[in-house]
PyMOL Python script that loads the backbone (N, CA, C, O; Angstrom):
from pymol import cmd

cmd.read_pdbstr("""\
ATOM      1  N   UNK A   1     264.775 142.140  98.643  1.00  0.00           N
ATOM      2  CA  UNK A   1     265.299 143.456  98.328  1.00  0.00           C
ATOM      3  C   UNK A   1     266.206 143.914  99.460  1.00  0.00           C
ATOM      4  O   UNK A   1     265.891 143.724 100.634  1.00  0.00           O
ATOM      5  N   UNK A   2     267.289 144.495  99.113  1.00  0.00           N
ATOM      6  CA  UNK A   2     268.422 144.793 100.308  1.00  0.00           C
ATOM      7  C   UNK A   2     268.138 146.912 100.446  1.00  0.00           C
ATOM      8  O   UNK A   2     267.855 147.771  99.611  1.00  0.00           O
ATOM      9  N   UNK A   3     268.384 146.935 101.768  1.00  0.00           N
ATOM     10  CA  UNK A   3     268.046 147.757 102.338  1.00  0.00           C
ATOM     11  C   UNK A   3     268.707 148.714 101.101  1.00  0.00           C
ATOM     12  O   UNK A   3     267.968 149.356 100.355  1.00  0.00           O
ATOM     13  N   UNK A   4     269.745 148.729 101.011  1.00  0.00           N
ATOM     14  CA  UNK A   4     270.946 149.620 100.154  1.00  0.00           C
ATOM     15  C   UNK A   4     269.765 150.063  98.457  1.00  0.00           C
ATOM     16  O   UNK A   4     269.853 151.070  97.754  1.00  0.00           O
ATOM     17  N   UNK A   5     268.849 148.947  98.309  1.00  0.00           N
ATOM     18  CA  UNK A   5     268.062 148.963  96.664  1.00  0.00           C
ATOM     19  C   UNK A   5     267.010 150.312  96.883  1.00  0.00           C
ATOM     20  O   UNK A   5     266.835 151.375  96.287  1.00  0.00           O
ATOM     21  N   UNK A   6     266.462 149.690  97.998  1.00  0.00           N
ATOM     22  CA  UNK A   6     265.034 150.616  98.499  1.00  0.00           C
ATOM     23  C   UNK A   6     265.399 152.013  98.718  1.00  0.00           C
ATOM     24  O   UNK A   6     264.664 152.936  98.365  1.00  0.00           O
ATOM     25  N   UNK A   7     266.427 152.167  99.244  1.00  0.00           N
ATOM     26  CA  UNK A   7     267.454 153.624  99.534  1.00  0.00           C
ATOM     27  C   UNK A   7     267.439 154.306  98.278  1.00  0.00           C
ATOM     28  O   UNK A   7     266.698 155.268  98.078  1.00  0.00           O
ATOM     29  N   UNK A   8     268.377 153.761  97.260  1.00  0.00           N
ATOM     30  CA  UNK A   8     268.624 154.099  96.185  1.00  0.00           C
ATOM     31  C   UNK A   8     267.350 154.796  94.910  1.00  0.00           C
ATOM     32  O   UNK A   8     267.397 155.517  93.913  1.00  0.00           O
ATOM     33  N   UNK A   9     266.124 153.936  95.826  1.00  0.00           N
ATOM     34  CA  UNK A   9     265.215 153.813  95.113  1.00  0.00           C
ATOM     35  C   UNK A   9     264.479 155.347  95.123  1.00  0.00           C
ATOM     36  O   UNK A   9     264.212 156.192  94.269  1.00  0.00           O
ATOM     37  N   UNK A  10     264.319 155.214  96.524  1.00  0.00           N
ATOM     38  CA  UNK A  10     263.830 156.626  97.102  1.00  0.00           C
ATOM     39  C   UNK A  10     264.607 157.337  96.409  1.00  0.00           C
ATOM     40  O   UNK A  10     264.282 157.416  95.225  1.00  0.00           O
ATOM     41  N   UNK A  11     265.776 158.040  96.801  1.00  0.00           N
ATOM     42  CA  UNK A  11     266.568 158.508  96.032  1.00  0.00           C
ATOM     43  C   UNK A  11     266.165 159.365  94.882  1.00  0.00           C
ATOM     44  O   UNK A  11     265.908 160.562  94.755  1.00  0.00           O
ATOM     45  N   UNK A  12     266.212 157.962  93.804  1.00  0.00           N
ATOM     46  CA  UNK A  12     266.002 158.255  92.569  1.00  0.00           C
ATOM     47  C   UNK A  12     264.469 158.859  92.496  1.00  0.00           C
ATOM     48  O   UNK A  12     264.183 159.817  91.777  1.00  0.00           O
ATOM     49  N   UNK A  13     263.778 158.358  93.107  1.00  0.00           N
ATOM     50  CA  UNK A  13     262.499 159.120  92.820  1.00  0.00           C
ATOM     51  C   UNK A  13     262.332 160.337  93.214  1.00  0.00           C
ATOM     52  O   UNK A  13     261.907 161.210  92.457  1.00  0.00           O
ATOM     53  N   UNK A  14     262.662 160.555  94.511  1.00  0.00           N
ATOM     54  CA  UNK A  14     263.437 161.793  95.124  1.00  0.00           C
ATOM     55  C   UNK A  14     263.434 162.705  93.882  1.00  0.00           C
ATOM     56  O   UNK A  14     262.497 163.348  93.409  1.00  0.00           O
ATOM     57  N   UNK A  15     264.688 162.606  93.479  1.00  0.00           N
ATOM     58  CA  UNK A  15     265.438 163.464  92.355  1.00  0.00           C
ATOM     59  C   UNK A  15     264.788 163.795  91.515  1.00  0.00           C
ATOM     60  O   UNK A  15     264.904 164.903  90.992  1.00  0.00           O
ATOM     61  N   UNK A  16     263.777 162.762  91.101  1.00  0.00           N
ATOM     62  CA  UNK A  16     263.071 162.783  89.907  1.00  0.00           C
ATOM     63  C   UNK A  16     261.811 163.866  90.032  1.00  0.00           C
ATOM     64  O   UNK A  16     261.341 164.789  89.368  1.00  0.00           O
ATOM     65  N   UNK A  17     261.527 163.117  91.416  1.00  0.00           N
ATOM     66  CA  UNK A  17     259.554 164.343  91.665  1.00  0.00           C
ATOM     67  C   UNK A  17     260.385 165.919  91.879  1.00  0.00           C
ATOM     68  O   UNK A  17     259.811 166.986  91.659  1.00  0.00           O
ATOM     69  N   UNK A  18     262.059 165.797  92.422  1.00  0.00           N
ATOM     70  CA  UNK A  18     262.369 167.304  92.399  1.00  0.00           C
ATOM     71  C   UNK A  18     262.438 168.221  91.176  1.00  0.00           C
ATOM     72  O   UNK A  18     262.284 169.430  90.997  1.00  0.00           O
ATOM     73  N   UNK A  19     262.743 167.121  90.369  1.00  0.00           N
ATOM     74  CA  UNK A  19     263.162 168.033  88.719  1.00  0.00           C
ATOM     75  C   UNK A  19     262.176 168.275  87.899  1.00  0.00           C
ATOM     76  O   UNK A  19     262.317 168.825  86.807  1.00  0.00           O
ATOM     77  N   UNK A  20     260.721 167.736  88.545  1.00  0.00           N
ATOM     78  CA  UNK A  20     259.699 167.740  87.545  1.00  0.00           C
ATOM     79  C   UNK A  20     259.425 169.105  88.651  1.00  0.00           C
ATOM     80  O   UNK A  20     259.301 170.087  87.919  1.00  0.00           O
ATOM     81  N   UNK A  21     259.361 169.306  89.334  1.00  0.00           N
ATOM     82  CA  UNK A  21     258.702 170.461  90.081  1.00  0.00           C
ATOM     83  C   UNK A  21     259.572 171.575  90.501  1.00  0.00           C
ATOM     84  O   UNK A  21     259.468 172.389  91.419  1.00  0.00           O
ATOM     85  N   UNK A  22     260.546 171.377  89.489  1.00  0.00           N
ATOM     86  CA  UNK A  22     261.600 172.895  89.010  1.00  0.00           C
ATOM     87  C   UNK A  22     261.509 173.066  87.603  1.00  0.00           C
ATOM     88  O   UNK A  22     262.185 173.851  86.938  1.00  0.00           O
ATOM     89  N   UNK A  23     260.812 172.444  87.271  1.00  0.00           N
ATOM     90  CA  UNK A  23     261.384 172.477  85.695  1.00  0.00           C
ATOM     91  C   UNK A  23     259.879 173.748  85.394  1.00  0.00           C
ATOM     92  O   UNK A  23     258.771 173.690  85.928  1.00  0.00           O
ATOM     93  N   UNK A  24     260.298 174.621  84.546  1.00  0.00           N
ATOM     94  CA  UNK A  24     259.925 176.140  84.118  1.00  0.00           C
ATOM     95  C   UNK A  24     258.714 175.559  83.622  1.00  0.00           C
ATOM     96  O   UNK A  24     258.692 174.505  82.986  1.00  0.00           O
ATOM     97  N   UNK A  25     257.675 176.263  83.921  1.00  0.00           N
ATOM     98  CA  UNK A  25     255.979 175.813  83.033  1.00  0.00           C
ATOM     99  C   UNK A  25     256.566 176.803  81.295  1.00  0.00           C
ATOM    100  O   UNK A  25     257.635 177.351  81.025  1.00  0.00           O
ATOM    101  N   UNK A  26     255.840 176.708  80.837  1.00  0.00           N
ATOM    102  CA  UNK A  26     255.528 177.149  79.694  1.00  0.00           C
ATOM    103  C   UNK A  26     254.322 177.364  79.339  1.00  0.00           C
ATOM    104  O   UNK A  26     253.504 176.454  79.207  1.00  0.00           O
ATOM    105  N   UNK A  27     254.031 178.761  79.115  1.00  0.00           N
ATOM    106  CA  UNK A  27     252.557 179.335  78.797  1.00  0.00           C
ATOM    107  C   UNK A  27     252.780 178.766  77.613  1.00  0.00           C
ATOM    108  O   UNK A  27     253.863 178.597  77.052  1.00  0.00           O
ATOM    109  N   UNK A  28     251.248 178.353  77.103  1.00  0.00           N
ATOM    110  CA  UNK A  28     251.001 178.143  75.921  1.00  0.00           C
ATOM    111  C   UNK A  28     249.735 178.769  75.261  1.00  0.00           C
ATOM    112  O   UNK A  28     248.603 178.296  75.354  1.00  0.00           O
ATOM    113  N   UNK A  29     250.112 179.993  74.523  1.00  0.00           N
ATOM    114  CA  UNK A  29     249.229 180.686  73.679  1.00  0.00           C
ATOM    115  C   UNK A  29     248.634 179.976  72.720  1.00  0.00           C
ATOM    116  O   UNK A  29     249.287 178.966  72.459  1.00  0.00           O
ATOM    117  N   UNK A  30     247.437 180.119  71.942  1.00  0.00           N
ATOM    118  CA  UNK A  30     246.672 179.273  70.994  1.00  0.00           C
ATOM    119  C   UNK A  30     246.905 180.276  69.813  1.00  0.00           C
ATOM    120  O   UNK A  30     246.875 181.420  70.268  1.00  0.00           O
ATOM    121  N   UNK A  31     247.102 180.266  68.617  1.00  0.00           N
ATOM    122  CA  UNK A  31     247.746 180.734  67.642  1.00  0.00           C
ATOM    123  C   UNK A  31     246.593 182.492  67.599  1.00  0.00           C
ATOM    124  O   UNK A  31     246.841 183.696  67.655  1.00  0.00           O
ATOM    125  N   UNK A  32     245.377 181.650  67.474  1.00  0.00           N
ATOM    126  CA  UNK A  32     244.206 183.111  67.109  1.00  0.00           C
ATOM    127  C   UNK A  32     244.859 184.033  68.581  1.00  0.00           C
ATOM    128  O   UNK A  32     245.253 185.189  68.425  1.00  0.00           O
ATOM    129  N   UNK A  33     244.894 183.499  69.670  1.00  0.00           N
ATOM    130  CA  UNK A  33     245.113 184.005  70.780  1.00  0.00           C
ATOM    131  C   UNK A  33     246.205 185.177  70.933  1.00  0.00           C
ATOM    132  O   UNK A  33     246.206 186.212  71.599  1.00  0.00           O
ATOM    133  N   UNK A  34     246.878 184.757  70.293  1.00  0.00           N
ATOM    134  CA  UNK A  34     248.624 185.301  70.408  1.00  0.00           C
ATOM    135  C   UNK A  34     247.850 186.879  69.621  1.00  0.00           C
ATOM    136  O   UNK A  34     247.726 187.938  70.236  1.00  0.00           O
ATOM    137  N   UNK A  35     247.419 186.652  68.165  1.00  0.00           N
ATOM    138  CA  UNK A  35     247.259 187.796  67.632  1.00  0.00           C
ATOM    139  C   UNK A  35     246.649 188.781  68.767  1.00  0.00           C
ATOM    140  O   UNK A  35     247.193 189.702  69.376  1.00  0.00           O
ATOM    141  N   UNK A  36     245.895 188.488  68.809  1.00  0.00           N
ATOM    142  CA  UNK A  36     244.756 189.184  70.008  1.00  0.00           C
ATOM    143  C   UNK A  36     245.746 189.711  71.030  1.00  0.00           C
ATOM    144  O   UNK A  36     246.101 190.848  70.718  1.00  0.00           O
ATOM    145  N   UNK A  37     246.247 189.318  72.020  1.00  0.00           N
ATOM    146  CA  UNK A  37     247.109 189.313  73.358  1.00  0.00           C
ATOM    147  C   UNK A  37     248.326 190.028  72.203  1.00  0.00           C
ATOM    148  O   UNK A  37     248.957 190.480  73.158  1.00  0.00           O
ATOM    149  N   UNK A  38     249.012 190.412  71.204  1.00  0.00           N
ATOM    150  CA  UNK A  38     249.851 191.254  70.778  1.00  0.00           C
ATOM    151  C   UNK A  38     248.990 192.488  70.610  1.00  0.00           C
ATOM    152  O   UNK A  38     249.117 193.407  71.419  1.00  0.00           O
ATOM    153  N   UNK A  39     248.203 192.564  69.704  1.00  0.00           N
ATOM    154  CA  UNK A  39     246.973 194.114  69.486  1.00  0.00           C
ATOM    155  C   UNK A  39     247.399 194.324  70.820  1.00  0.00           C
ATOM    156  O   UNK A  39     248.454 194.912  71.059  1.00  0.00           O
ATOM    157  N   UNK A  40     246.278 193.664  72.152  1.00  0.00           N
ATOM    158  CA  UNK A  40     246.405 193.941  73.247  1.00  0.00           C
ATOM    159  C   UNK A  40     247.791 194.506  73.953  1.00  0.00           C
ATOM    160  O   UNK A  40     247.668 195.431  74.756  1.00  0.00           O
ATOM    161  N   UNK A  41     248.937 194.044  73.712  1.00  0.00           N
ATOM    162  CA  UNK A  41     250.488 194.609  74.378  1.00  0.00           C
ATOM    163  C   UNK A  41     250.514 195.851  73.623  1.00  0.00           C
ATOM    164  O   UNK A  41     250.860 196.719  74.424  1.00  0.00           O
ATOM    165  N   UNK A  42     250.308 196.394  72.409  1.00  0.00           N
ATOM    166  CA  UNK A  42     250.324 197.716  71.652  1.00  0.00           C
ATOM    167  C   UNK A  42     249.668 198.880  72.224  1.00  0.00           C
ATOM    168  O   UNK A  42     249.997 200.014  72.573  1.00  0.00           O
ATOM    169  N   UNK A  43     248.377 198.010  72.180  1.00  0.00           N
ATOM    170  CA  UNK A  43     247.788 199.032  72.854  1.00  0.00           C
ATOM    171  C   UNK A  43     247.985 199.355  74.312  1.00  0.00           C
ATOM    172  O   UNK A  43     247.872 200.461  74.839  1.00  0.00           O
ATOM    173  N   UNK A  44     248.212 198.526  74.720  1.00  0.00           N
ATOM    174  CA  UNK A  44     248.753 198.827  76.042  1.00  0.00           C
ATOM    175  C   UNK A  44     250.039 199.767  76.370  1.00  0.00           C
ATOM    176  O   UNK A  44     250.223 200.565  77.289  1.00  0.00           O
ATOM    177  N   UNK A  45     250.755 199.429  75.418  1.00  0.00           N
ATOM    178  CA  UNK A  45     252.204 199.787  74.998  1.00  0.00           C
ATOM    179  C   UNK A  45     251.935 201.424  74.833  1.00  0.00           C
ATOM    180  O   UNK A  45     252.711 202.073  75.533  1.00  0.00           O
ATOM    181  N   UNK A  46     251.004 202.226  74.060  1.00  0.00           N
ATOM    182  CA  UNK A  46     250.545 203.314  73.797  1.00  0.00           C
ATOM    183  C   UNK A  46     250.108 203.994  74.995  1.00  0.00           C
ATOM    184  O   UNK A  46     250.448 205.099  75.419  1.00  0.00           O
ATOM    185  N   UNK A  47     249.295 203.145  75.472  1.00  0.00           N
ATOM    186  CA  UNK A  47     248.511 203.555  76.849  1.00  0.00           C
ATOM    187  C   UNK A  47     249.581 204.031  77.342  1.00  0.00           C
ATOM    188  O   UNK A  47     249.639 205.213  77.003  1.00  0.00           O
ATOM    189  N   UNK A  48     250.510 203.731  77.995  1.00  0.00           N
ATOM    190  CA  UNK A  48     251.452 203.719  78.877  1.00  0.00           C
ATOM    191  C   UNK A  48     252.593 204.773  79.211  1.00  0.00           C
ATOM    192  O   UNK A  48     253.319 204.998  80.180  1.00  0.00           O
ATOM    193  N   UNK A  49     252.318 205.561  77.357  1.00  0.00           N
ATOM    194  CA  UNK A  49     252.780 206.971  77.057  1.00  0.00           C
ATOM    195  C   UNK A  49     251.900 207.904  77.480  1.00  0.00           C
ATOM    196  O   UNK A  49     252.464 208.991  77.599  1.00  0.00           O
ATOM    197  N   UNK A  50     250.589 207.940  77.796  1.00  0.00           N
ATOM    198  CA  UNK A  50     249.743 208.766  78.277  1.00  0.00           C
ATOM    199  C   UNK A  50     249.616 208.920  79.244  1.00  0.00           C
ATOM    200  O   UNK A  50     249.412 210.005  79.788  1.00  0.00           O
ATOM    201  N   UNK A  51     249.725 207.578  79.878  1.00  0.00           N
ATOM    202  CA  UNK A  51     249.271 207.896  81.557  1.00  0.00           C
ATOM    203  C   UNK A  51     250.883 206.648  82.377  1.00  0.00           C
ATOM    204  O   UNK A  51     250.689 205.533  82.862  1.00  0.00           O
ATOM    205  N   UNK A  52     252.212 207.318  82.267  1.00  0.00           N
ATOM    206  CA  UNK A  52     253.516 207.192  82.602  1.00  0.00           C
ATOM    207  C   UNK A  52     253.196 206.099  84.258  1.00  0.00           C
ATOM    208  O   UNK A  52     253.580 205.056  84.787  1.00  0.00           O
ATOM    209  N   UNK A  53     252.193 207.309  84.493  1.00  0.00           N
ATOM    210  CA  UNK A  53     251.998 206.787  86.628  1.00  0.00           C
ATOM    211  C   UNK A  53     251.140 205.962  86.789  1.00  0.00           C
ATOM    212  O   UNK A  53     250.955 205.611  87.955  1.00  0.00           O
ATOM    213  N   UNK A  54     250.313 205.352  85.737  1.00  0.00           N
ATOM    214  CA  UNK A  54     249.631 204.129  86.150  1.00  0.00           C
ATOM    215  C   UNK A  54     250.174 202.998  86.115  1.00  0.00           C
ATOM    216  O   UNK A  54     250.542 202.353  85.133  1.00  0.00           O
ATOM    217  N   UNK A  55     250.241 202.682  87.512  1.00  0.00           N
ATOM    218  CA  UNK A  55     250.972 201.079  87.724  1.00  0.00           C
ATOM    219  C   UNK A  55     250.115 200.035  87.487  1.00  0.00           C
ATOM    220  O   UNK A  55     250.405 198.998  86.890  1.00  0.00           O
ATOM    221  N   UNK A  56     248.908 200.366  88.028  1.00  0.00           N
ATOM    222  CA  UNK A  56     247.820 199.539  87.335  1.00  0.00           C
ATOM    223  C   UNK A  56     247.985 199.095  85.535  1.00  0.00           C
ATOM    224  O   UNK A  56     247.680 197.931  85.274  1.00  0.00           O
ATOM    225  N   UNK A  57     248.406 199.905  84.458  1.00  0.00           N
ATOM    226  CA  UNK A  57     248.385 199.482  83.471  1.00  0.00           C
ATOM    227  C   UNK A  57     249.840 199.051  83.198  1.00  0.00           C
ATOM    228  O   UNK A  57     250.183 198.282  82.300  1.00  0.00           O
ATOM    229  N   UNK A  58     250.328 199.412  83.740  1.00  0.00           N
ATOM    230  CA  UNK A  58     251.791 198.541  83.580  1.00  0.00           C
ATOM    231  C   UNK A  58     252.010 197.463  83.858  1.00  0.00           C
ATOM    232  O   UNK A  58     252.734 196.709  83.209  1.00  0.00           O
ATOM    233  N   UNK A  59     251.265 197.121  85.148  1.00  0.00           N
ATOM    234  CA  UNK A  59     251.219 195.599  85.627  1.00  0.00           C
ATOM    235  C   UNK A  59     250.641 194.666  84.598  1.00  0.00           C
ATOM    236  O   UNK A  59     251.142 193.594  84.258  1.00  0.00           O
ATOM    237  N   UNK A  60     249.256 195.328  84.032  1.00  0.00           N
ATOM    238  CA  UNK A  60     248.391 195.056  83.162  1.00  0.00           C
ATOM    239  C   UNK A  60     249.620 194.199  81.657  1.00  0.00           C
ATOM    240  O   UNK A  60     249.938 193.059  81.318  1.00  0.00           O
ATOM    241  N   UNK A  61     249.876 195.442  81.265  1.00  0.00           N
ATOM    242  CA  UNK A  61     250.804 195.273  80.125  1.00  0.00           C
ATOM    243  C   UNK A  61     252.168 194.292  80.603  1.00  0.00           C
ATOM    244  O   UNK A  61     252.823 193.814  79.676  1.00  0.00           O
ATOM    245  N   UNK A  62     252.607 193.984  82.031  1.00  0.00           N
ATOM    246  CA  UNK A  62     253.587 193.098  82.190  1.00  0.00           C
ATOM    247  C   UNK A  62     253.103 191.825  81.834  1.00  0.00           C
ATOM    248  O   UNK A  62     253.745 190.995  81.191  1.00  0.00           O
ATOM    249  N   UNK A  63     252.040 191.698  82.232  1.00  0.00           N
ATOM    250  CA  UNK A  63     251.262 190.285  82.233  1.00  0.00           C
ATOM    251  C   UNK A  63     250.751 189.931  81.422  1.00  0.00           C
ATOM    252  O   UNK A  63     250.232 188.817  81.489  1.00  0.00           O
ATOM    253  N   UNK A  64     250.639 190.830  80.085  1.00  0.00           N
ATOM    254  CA  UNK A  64     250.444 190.797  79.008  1.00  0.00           C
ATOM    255  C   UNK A  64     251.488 189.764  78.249  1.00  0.00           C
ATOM    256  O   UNK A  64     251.423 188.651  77.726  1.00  0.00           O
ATOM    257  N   UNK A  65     252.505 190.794  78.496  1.00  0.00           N
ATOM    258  CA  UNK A  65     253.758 190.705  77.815  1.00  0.00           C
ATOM    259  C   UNK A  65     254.503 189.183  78.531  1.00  0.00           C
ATOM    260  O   UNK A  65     255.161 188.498  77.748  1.00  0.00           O
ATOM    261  N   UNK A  66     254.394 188.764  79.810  1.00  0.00           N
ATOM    262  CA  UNK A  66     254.661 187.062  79.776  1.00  0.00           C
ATOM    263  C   UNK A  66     253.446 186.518  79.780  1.00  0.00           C
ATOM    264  O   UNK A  66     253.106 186.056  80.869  1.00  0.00           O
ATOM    265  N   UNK A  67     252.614 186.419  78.821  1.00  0.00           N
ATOM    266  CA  UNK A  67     252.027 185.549  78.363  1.00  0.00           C
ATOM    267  C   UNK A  67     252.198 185.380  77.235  1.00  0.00           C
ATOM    268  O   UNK A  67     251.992 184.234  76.834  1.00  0.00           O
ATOM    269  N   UNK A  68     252.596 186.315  76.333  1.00  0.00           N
ATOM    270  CA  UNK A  68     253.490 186.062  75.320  1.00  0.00           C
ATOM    271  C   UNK A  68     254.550 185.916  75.241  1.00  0.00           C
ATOM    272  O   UNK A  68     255.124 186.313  74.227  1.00  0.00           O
ATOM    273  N   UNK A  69     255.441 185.124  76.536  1.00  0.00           N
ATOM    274  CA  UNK A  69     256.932 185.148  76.327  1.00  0.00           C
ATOM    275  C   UNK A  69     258.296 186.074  76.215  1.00  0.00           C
ATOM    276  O   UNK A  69     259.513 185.949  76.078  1.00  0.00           O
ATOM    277  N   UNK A  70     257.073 187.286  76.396  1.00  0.00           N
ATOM    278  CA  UNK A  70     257.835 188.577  76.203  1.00  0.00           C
ATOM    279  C   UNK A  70     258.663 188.946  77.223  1.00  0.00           C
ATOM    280  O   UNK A  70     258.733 190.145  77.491  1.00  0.00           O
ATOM    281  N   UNK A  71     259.227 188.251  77.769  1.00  0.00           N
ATOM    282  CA  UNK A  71     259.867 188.843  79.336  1.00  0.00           C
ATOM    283  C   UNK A  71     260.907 189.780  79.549  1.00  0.00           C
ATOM    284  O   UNK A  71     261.282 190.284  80.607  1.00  0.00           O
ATOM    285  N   UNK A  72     261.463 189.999  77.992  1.00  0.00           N
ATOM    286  CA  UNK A  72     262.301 191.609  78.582  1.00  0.00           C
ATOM    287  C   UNK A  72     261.245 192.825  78.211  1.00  0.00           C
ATOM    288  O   UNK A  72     261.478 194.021  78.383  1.00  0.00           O
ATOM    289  N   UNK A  73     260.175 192.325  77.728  1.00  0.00           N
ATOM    290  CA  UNK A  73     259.075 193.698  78.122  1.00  0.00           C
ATOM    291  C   UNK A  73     258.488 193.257  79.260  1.00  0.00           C
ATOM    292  O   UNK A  73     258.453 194.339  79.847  1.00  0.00           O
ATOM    293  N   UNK A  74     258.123 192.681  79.826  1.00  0.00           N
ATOM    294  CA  UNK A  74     257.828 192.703  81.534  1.00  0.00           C
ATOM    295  C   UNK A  74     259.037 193.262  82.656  1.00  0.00           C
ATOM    296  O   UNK A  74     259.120 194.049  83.599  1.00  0.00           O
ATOM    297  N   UNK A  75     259.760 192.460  82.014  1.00  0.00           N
ATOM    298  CA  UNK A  75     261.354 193.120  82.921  1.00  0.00           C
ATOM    299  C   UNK A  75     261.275 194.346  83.006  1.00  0.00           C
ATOM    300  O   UNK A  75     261.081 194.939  84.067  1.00  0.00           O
ATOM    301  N   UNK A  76     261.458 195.049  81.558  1.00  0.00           N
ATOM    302  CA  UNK A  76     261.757 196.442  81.577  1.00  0.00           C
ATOM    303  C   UNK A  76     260.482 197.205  82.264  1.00  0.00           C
ATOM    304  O   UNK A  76     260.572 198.339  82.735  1.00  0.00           O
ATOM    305  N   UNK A  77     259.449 196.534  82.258  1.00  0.00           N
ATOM    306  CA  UNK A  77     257.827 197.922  82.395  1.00  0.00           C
ATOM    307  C   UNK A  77     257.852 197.873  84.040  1.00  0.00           C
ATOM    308  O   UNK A  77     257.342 198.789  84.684  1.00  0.00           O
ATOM    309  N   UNK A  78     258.658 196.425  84.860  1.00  0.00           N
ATOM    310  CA  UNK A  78     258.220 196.465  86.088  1.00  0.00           C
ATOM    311  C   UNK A  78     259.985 197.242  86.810  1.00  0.00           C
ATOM    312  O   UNK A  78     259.795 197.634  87.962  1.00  0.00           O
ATOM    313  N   UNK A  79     261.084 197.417  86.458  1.00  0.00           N
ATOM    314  CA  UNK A  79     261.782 197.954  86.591  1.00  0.00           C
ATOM    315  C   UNK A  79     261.921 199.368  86.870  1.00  0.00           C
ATOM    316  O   UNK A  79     262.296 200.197  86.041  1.00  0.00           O
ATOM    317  N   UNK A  80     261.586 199.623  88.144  1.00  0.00           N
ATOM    318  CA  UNK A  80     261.207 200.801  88.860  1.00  0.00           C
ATOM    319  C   UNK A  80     262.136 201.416  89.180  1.00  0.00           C
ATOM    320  O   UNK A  80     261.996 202.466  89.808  1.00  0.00           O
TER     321      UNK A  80
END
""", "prot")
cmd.dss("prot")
cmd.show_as("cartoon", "prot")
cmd.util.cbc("prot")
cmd.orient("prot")
């Protein structure tokens, strides 16, 4: 094997362990789950008209909302 193969080699693996450990996870909700965790964002969603100054339930409801993929309702609830 010539020095120039083993290089290349690294390299490539290099590149490779980098792109697997950028590449975006993906939550994966279980179908019964999703229903549940939506009720849950509503109600939360309601909550949130009552009590405006709890950051506690906003955080609540952000994290809600990307676990369902929802990320311009996390965007918008943590947008201070």
């Amino acid at each position: 094997m010539s020095k120039m193969f083993i290089v290349q080699a690294f390299a490539a693996s290099a590149f490779l362990a980098a792109g697997l450990m950028c590449a975006p996870a993906q939550a994966q909700v279980a179908p019964g789950e999703e229903a549940v965790l939506r009720a849950e964002q509503q109600q939360q969603f309601a909550a949130m008209f009552e009590a405006p100054d709890d950051v506690d339930l906003m955080f609540t409801y952000a994290l809600t909302s990307i676990r369902l993929q929802d990320y311009e309702a996390a965007i918008t609830t943590l947008d201070l």
